[in-house]
N, C-alpha and C positions, 0 to 999 in steps of 0.2 A: 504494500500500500504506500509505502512512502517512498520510494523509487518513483511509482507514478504522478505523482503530485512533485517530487524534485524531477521530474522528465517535462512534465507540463509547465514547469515554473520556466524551466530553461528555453524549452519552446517559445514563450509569452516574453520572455525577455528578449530573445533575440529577435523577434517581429517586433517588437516595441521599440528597439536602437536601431533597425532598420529603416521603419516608420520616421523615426528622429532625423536618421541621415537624411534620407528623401526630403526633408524639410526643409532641412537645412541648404542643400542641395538648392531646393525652388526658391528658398529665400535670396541667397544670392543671384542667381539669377537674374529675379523682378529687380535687385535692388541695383545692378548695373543695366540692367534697359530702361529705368527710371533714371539712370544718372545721364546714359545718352539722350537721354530725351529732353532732358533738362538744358543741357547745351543751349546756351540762344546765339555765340560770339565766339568765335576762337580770333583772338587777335597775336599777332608774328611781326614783333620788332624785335630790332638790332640794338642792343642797350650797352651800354656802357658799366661794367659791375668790379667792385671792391673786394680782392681774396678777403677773407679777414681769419681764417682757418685754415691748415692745410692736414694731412694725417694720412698717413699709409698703413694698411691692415695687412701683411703677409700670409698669403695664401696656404692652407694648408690641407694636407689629406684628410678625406671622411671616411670612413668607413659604412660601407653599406650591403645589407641582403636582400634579396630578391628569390620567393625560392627554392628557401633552404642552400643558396649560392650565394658567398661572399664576395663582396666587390670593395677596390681600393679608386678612389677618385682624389681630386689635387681641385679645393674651391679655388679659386682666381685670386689673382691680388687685388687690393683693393687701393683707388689712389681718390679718398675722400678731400673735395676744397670746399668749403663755407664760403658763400659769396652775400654780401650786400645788395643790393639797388634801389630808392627811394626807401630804409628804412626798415625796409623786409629782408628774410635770410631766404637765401637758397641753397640748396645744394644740389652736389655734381659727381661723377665718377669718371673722371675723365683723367690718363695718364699723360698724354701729351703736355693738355694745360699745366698739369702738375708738376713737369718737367720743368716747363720755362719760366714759372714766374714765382715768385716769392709773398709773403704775406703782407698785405699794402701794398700790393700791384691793384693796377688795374686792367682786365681783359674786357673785348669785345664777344661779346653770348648773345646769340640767337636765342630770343625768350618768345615759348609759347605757351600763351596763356587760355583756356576755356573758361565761359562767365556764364551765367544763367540772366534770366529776363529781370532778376532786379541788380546785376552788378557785380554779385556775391564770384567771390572767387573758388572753380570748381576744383580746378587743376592746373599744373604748369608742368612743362617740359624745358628741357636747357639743353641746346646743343653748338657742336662748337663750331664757331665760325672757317676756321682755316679746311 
């Protein structure tokens, strides 16, 4: 008797965290074709921006299974710069920029920004000019 009622419990749980994921799953979803929806503006200028950060993460291996097969991976370096422009921070991953300029430079970044129909800022992209 109690083997079947812990068989039916495990049954019920695992359709229940299923259920959850599937949820989860549609939430996301609606919640990024609501945000392209939302888009009213995507505006692309060439801005003038202040390093005021620079920081380099070195890359290291991950270990990972797939399976019951282990696998050896190498995440990327990372070459983090903190930038200014009118007062707001941005940030960037870029190793070139990170090469040439020092902290109190100033580079030229392609800023793209998406806004919604009252102004609100949704999103920004930064890529590099050269």
């Amino acid at each position: 008797m109690r083997t079947k009622i812990f068989d039916d419990f495990i049954v019920l749980a695992g359709i229940s965290g299923l259920i959850y994921l599937i949820l989860i799953g549609i939430k996301d979803f609606v919640k990024n074709i609501y945000r392209k929806f939302r888009v009213s503006e995507i505006r692309v200028t060439n801005v003038n921006m202040t390093i005021k950060n620079k920081s380099f993460l070195k890359g290291m291996p991950c270990n990972y299974s797939d399976r019951n097969k282990y696998f050896i991976s190498n995440l990327p370096n990372s070459y983090l710069l903190e930038l200014e422009y009118k007062d707001k921070s941005y940030r960037i991953n870029d190793k070139n920029i990170f090469e040439t300029v020092n902290i109190g430079d100033n580079v030229m970044i392609r800023l793209i920004e998406k806004f919604d129909k009252y102004e609100n800022l949704l999103s920004y992209k930064l890529e590099n000019m050269k």
